[in-house]
C-alpha positions as CSV (number, residue, x, y, z in Angstrom):
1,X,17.4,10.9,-30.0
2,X,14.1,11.4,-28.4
3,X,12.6,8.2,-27.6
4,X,9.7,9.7,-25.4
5,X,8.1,12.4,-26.1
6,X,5.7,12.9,-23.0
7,X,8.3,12.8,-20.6
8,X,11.1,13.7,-23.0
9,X,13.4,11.0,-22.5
10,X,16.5,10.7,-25.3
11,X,17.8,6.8,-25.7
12,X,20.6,8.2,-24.0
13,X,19.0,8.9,-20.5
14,X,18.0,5.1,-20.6
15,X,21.1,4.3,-21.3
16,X,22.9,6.5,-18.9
17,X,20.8,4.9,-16.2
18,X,20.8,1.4,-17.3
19,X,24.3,2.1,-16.7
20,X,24.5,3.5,-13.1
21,X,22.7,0.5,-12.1
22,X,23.3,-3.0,-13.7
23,X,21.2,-6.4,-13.7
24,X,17.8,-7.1,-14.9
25,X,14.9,-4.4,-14.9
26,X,11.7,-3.9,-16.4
27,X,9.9,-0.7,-18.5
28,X,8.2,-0.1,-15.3
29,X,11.1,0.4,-13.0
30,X,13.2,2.2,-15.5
31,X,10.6,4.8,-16.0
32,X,10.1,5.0,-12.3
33,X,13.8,5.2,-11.4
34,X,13.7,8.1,-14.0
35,X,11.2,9.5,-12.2
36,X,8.3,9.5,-14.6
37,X,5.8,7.4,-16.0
38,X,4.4,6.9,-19.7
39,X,1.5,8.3,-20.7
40,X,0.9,7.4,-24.1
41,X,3.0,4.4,-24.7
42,X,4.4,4.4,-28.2
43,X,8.0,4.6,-26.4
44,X,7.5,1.2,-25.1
45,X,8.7,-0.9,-28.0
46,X,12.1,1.0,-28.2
47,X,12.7,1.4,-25.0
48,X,11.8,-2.3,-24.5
49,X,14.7,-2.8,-27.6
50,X,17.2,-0.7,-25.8
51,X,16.7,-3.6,-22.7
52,X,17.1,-6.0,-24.1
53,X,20.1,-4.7,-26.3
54,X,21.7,-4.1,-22.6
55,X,21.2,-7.6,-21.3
56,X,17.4,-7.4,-19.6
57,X,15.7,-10.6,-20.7
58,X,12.8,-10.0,-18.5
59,X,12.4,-6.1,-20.0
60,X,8.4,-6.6,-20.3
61,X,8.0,-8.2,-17.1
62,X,7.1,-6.3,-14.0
63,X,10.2,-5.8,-12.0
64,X,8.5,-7.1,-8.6
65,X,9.7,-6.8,-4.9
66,X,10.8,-3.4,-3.1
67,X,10.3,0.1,-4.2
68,X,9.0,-1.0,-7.7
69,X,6.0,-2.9,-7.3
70,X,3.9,-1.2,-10.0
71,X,3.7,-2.2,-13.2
72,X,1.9,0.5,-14.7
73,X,4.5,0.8,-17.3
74,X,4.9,-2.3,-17.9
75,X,1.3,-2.6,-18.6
76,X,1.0,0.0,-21.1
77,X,3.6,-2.1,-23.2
78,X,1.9,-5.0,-23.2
């Protein structure tokens, strides 16, 4: 199912990647690691769902310290 439309993300991209790479991670840095960023934001709440579903207590936080600093996504969830 499409869970973002702007970038045209199914719940199964964010779960294919939450999968490649384990541990605790943000909206932000998943939509960077996927090489996009949201523009509208009404993704946000099920994307944050699918986190948190995968073990990422901290999905609204920013993800903080090396390549992804920016929060931009994690912002627009807020």
């Amino acid at each position: 199912m499409i869970l973002c439309s702007c970038n045209v993300l199914s719940d199964r991209d964010i779960r294919e990647r939450l999968g490649e790479t384990p541990g605790q991670r943000s909206v932000g840095a998943l939509f960077r690691q996927l090489g996009c960023e949201p523009k509208c934001g009404r993704c946000m709440r099920n994307i944050v769902a699918i986190l948190e579903q995968q073990g990422s207590p901290q999905a609204t936080e920013c993800a903080g310290g090396g390549a992804y600093d920016s929060c931009r996504a994690d912002e627009l969830a807020a």
